[in-house]
C-alpha positions in Angstrom: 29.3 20.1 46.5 29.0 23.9 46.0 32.3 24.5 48.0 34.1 21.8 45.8 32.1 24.3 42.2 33.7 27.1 44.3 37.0 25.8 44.7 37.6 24.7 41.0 36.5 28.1 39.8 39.1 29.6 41.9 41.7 27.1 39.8 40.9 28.3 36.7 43.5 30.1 34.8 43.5 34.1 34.6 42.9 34.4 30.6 39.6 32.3 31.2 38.6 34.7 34.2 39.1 37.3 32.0 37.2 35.7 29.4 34.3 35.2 31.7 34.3 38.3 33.0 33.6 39.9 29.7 30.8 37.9 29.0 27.2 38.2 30.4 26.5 36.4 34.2 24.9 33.2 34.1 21.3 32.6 35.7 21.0 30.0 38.0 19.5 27.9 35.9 22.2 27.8 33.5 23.7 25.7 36.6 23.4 22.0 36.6 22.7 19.8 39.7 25.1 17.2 38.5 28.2 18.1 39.1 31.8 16.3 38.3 32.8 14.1 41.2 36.1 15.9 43.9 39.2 15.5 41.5 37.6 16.2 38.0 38.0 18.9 36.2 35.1 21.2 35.1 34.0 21.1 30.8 35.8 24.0 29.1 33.6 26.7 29.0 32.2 27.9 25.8 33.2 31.1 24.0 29.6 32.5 23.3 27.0 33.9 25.5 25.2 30.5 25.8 25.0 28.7 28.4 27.1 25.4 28.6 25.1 22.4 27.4 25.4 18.9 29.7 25.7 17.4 26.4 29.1 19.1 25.1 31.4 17.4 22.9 34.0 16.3 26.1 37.6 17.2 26.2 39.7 15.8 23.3 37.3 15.2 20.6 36.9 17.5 17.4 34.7 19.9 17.8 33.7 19.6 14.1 35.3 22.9 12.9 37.7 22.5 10.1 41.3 24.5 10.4 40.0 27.4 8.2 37.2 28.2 10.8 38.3 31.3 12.4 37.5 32.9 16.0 34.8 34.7 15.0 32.9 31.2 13.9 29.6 30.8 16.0 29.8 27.4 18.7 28.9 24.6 16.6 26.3 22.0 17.4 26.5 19.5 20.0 25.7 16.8 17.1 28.9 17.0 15.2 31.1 14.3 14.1 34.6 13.7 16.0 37.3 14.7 14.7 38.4 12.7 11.0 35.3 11.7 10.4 34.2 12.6 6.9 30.6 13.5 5.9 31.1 14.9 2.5 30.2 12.6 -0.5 33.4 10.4 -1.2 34.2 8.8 -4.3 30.8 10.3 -6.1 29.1 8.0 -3.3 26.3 9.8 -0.5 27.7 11.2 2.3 28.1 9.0 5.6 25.7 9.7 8.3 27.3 11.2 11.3 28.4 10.0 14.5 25.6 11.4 16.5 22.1 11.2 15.4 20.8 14.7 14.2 18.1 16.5 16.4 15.6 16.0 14.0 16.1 12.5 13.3 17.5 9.9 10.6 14.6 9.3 8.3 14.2 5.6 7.6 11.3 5.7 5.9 11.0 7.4 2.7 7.3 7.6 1.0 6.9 8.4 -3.3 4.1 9.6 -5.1 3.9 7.0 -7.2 1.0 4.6 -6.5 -2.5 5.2 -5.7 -2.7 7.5 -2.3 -4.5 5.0 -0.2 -1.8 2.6 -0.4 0.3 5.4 0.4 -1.7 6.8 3.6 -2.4 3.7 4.7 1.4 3.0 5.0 1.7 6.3 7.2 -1.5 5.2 9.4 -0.1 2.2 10.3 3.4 3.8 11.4 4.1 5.1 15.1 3.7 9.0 14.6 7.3 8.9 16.0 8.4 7.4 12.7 6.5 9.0 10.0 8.0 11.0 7.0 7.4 14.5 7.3 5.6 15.4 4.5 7.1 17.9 1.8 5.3 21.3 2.3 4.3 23.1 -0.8 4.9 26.7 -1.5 1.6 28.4 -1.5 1.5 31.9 -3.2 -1.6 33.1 -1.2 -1.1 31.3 2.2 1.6 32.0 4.6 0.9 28.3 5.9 -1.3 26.2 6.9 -4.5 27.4 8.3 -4.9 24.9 10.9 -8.8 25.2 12.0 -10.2 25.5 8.1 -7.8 22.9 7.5 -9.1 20.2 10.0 -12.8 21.8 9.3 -11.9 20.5 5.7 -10.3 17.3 6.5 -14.1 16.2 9.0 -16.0 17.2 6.1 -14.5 15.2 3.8 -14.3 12.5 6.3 -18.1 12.8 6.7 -19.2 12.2 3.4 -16.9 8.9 3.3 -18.1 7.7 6.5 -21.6 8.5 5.3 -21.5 6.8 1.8 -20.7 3.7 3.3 -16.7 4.0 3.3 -14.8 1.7 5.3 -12.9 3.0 8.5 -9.5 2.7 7.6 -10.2 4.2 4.2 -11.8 7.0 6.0 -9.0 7.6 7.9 -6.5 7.0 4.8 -8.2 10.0 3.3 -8.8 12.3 6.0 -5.2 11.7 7.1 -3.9 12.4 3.2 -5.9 15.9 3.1 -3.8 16.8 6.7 -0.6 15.7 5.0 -0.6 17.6 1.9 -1.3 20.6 3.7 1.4 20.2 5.9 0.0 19.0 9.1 2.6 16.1 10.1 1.4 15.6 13.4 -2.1 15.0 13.1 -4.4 11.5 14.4 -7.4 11.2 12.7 -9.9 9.2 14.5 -12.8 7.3 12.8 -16.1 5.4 14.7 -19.2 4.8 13.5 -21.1 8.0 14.2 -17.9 10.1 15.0 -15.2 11.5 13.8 -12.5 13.3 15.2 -9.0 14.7 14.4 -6.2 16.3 16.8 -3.0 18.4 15.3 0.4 19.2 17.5 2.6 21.4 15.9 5.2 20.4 18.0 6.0 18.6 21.4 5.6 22.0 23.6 2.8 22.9 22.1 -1.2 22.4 23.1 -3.0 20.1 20.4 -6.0 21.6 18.6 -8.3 19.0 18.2 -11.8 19.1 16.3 -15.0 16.5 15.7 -18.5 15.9 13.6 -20.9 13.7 14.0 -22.2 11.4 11.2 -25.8 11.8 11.7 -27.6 11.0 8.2 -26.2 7.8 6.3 -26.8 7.8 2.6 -26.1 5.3 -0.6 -25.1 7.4 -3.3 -21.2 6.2 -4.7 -21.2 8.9 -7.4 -21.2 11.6 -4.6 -18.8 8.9 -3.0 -16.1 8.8 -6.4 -16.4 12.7 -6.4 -14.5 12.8 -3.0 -12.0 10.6 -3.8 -11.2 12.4 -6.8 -11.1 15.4 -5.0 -8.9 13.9 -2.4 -6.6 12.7 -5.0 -6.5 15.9 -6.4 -5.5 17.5 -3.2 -2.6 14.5 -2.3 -1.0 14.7 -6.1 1.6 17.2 -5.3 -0.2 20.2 -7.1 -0.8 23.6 -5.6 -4.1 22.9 -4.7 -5.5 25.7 -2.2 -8.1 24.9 0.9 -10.0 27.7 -1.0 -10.4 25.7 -4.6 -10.9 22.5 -2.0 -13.6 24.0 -0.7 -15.8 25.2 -4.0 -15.4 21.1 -5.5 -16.9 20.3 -1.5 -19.9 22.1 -1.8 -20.2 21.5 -6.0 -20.1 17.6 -4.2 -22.8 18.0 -1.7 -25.2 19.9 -4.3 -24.9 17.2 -6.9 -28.4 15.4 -7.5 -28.7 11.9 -7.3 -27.5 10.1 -11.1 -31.3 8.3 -10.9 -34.8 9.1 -10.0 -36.7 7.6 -7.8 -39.0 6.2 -10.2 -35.7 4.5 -11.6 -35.1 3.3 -8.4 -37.9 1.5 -8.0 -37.9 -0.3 -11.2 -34.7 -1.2 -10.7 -35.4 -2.7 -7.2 -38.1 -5.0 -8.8 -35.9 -5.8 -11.7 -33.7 -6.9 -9.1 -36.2 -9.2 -7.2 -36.7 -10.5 -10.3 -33.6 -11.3 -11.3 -33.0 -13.1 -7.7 -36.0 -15.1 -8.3 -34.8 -16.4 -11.7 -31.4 -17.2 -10.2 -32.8 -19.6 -7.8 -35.5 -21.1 -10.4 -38.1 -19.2 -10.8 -39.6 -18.5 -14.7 -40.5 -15.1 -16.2 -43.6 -15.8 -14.6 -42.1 -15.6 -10.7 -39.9 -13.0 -12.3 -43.2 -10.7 -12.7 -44.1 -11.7 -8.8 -41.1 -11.1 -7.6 -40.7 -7.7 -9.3 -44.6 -6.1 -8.4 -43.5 -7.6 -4.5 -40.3 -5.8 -4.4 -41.4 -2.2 -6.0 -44.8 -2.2 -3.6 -41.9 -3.0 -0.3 -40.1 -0.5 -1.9 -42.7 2.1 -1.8 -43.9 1.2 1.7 -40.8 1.7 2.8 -40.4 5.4 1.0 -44.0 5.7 2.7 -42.8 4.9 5.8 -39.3 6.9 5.6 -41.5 10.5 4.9 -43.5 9.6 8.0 -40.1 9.7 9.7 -39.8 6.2 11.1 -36.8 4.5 11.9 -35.2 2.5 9.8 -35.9 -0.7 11.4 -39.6 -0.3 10.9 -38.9 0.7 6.9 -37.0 -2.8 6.4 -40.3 -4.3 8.5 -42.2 -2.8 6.2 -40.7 -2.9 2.7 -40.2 -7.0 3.7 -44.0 -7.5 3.8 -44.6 -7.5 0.4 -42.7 -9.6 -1.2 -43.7 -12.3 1.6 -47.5 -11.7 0.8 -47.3 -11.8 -2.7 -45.7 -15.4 -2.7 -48.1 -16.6 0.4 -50.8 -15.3 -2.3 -49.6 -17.1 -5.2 -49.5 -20.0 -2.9 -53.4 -19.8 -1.8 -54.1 -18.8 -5.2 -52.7 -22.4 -6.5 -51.6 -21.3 -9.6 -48.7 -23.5 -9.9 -46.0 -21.2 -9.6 -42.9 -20.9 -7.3 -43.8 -19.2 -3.9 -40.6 -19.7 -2.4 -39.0 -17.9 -5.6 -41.1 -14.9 -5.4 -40.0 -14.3 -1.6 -36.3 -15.4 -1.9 -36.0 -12.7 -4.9 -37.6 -10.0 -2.7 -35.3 -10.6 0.2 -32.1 -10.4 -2.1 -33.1 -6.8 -2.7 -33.1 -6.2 1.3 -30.1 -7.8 2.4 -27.7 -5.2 4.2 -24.9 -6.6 2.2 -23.3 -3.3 1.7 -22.9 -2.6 5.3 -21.7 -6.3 6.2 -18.8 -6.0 4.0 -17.9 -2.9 5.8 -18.7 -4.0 9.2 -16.2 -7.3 8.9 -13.8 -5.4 7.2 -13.4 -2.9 9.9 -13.1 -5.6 12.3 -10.8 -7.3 10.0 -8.3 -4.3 10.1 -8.0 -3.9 13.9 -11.3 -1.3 14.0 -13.1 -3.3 16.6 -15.4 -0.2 17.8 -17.1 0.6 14.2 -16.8 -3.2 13.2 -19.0 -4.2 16.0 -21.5 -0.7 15.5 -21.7 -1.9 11.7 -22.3 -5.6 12.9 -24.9 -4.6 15.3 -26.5 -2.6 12.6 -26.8 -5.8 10.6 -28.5 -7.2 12.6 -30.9 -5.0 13.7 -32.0 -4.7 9.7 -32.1 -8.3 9.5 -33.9 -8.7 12.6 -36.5 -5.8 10.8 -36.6 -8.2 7.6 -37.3 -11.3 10.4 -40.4 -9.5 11.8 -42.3 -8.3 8.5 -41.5 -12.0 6.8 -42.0 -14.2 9.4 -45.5 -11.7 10.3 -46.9 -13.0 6.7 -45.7 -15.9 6.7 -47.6 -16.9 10.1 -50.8 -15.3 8.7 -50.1 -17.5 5.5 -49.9 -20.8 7.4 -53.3 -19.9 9.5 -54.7 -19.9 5.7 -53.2 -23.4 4.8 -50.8 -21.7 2.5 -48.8 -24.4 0.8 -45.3 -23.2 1.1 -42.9 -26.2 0.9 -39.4 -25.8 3.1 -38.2 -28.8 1.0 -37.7 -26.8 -2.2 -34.6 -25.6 -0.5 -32.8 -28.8 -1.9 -33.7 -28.9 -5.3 -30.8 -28.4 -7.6 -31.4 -26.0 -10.5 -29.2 -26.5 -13.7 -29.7 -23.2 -16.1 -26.9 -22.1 -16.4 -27.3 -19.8 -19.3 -30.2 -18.5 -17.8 -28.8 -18.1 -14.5 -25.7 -15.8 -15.8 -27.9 -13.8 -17.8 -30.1 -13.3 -14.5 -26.3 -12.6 -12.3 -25.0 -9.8 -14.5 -29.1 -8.3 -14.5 -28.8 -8.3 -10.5 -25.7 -6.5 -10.1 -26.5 -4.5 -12.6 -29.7 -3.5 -11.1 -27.7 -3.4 -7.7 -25.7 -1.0 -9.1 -28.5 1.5 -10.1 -30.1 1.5 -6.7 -26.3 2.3 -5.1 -26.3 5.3 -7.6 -23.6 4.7 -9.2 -21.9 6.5 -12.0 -23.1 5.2 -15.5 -19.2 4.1 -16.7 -18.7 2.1 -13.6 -22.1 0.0 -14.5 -20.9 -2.2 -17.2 -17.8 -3.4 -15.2 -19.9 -4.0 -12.1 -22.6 -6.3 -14.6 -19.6 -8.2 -15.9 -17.8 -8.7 -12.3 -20.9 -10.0 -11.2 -21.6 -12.6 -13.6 -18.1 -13.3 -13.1 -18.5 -13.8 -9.5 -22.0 -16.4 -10.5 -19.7 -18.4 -13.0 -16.5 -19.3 -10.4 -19.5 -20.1 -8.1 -21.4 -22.1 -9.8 -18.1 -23.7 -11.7 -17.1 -24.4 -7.7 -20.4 -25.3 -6.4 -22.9 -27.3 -9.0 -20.4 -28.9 -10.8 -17.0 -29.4 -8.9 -19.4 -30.1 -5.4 -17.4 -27.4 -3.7 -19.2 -26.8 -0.4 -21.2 -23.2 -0.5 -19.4 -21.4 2.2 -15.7 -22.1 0.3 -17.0 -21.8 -3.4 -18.7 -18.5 -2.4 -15.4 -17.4 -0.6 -13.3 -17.6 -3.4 -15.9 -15.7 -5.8 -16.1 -12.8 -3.3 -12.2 -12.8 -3.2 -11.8 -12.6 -7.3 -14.6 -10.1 -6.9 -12.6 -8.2 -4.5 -9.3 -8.6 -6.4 -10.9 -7.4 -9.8 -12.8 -4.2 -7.9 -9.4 -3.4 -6.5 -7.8 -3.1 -10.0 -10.6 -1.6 -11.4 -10.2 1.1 -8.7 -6.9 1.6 -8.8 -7.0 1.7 -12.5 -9.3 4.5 -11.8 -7.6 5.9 -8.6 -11.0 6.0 -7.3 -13.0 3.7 -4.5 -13.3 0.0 -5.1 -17.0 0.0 -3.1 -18.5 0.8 -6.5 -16.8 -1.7 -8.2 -17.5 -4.6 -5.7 -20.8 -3.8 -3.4 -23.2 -4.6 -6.6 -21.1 -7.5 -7.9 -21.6 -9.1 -4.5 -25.4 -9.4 -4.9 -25.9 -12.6 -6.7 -23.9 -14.6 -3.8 -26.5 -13.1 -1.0 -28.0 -15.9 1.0 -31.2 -15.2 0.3 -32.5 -18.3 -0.2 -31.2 -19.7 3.2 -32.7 -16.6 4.7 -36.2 -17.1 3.4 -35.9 -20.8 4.2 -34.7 -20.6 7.6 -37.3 -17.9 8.5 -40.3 -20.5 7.0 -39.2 -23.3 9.2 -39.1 -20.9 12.5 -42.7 -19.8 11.3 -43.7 -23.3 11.1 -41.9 -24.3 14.5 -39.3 -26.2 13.2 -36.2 -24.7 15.0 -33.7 -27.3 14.3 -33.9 -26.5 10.5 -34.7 -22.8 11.1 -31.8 -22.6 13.0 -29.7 -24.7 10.5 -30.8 -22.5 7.6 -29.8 -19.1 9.7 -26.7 -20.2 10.4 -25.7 -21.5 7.3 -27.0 -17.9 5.8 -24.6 -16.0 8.5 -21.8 -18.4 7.3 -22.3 -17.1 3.6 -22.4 -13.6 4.6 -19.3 -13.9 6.7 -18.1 -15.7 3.7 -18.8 -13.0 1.3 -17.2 -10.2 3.3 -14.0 -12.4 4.3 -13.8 -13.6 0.5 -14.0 -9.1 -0.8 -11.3 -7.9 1.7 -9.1 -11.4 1.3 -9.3 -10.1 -2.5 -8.5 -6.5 -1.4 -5.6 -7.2 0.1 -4.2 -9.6 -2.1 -4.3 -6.7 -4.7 -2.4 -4.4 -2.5 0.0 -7.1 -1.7 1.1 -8.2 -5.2 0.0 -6.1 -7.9 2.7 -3.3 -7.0 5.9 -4.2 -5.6 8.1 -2.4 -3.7 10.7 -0.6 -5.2 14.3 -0.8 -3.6 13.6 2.8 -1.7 10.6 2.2 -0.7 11.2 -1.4 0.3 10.2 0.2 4.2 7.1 1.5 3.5 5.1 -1.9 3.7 1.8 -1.9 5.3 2.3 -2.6 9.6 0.0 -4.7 10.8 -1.1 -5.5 14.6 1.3 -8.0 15.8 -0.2 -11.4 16.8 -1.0 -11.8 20.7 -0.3 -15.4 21.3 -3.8 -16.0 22.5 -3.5 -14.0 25.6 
């Protein structure tokens, strides 16, 4: 084969011999191991001091050059069109694309500002990085570019207080992968569990990725610090000139905010809430009183037990056992009033609902890994709440406490009453998820909203529970979702409280007295029919989420390819 090179380079004329003798010697690995086959001719060579591509344009097409171009015109590209094709704008029409596809790609995907940026980063997220827009760079007066370690350092902060604050995963990655994409980090994969996070940039192909983490080590419920960050993150993704150093200063103004409420607040609003729970599943101002002196003494065990440094499963154990004594009191006491009222409406303030609405919606996204984390720590709360309530209710039945499981099918019809007492429970919910004060009134009237489609469903249409509380959560869902992106902020504080007067807490409590009393068929009846609701709830909140990002903006004509991807469906293998 190297005989056969040799021979055709004897053939070649004498002008191009001394055309190649005036031009630099080639390095052998300007040679390429596949050779033309005996009998064909060698590619011209090139006129420059490059070495010849195996990609040239072959004999007899256009090199792309128009007749004007004289010899001292630089080689073209390889990606030219033939010769008579066009790629100027004809006609006042777009040019055509060209024959061969450029090195950098056709982009088929084109993204606008317009919208809120979730919708927008979650678009990108669910793209291969293959096919991604590359995102439009922003001069920056006092930056020669990107600084890529502060900027990830930026982008894992950010991402920590989301995670933190109860955010869900995809959201977390929506926002940490916005902050890397106004800053001009296209190839970047942010990576979100429950206790980690993580994010790697490549600038290019060739190059080694940089990639950076933080752990998520203290959890907290505080949505104003939460809204703060998404403001800030929709500050940075608007376009603007927006430096990492002004990023920075609103961080750390962010972290040494105070909470809205003190804790004295907190814990009247905790027993307000009891209270209100109690009322909603009969109890009078009476059981309302219970309820409330119940919940505030759990909820100052619990505070107790958190400055002792205990977990957190043994604060739930303790901030449980309460409420459960002061209705097995009442009960021995024989004073007439409700018992199972009193520790139904102290349960509703302990239910994890917050983090089961995150939990299934991670798993319903495809984020299996912090889904399951989330799920599992569900259940160990609710397995804390198990132990301190079914612990007093035990002790309760060695004292012939008269608590009556039966009371679980008696119908109450107060409506009025029963609003009144929904919209006082999320708005009580609200407080204790410190939320800002404009975001409460819309969270009390989406949660008497949520009560009146339930009860409209359930008491008087004879909806079954599990589908009547399905479609509240979902309108609950729906109206947080406009209300956020009427605010371009998170829709947690907009939905998490309004969810509270659908909690099972009255299956919960009842389920928990027959397994005290060794009833397990009913026990486990109760149970499951309180995991059903819950499932329920959080199915219902993200249907209603995504049926606001489905409909309430259509796509415009250009940006008909920017849809949400989704995980395509395996066929049951």
């Amino acid at each position: 084969m190297g005989s056969e090179r040799q021979r055709g380079q004897r053939g070649a004329s004498v002008p191009e011999a001394e055309a190649a003798g005036s031009r630099k010697p080639q390095s052998d690995e300007a040679h390429s191991a596949f050779t033309p086959p005996l009998g064909m001719p060698l590619p011209p060579v090139p006129e420059d001091d490059h070495p010849t591509s195996e990609f040239a344009v072959p004999e007899g097409l256009g090199s792309g050059r128009s007749e004007s171009a004289t010899e001292t015109d630089t080689e073209g590209s390889a990606f030219v069109p033939p010769a008579g094709v066009k790629t100027g704008p004809q006609n006042g029409q777009a040019a055509n694309f060209p024959a061969f596809t450029p090195p950098n790609g056709i982009p088929a995907i084109q993204l606008t500002n317009e919208g809120p940026w979730q919708d927008r980063m979650r678009a990108m997220l669910r793209m291969p990085i293959s096919e991604r827009p590359v995102p439009e760079r922003q001069e920056r007066q006092d930056e020669a570019g990107p600084a890529v370690p502060r900027v990830l350092d930026l982008i894992l902060r950010i991402g920590e207080l989301l995670l933190a604050g109860g955010e869900g995963a995809e959201d977390v990655e929506a926002a940490m992968f916005g902050v890397a994409h106004a800053y001009g980090l296209d190839r970047c994969e942010p990576t979100v569990t429950f206790t980690l996070l993580s994010v790697s940039y490549q600038p290019s192909l060739v190059d080694d990725p940089v990639t950076a983490s933080r752990t998520v080590r203290r959890r907290g419920t505080d949505y104003t610090r939460l809204s703060a960050v998404f403001r800030l993150v929709d500050d940075i993704t608007s376009g603007e000139d927006f430096t990492l150093e002004e990023a920075y200063r609103r961080l750390a103004e962010i972290r040494r905010n105070r909470h809205p409420y003190p804790g004295w607040a907190l814990t009247l609003a905790g027993g307000a809430l009891a209270g209100a729970a109690s009322m909603l599943v009969g109890g009078d101002w009476p059981v309302f009183f219970a309820a409330a002196v119940g919940a505030m003494l759990g909820d100052r065990l619990a505070w107790l037990a958190s400055g002792r440094g205990l977990p957190e499963f043994y604060q739930f154990v303790a901030a449980a056992m309460p409420p459960a004594a002061m209705g097995v009191a009442l009960s021995l006491a024989g004073v007439g009033l409700q018992s199972s009222a009193v520790i139904t409406g102290g349960l509703f303030a302990l239910i994890p609902g917050r983090a089961l609405v995150a939990g299934v919606q991670d798993g319903l996204t495809g984020y299996y890994i912090t889904a399951a984390a989330r799920l599992l720590e569900v259940v160990y709360l609710i397995v804390g709440i198990v132990c301190g309530v079914l612990t007093v209710l035990y002790g309760g039945l060695q004292l012939d406490a008269k608590l009556n499981p039966e009371a679980a099918l008696r119908q109450v019809d107060r409506p009025a009453v029963q609003i009144v007492a929904a919209m006082l429970l999320a708005l009580t919910f609200s407080i204790l998820l410190q939320q800002e004060r404009h975001t409460v009134l819309f969270v009390t009237l989406n949660g008497g909203v949520a009560w009146v489609v339930y009860g409209a469903l359930h008491n008087t249409a004879g909806v079954p529970a599990v589908a009547a509380t399905t479609v509240a959560a979902g309108l609950v869902g729906l109206f947080g979702q406009m209300l956020s992106r009427y605010r371009y902020a998170s829709a947690l504080p907009y939905v998490t409280a309004a969810i509270g007067p659908l909690l099972p807490g009255s299956a919960t409590y009842f389920g928990l007295l027959a397994l005290a009393q060794g009833n397990l068929d009913r026990g486990i009846a109760h149970l499951t029919q309180a995991a059903a609701l819950a499932l329920a709830i959080a199915i219902g909140v993200n249907l209603g989420n995504e049926a606001a990002r489905l409909f309430l903006k259509a796509p415009r004509p250009e940006t008909e390819a920017s849809g949400r991807r989704a995980a395509k469906r395996t066929r049951g293998f």
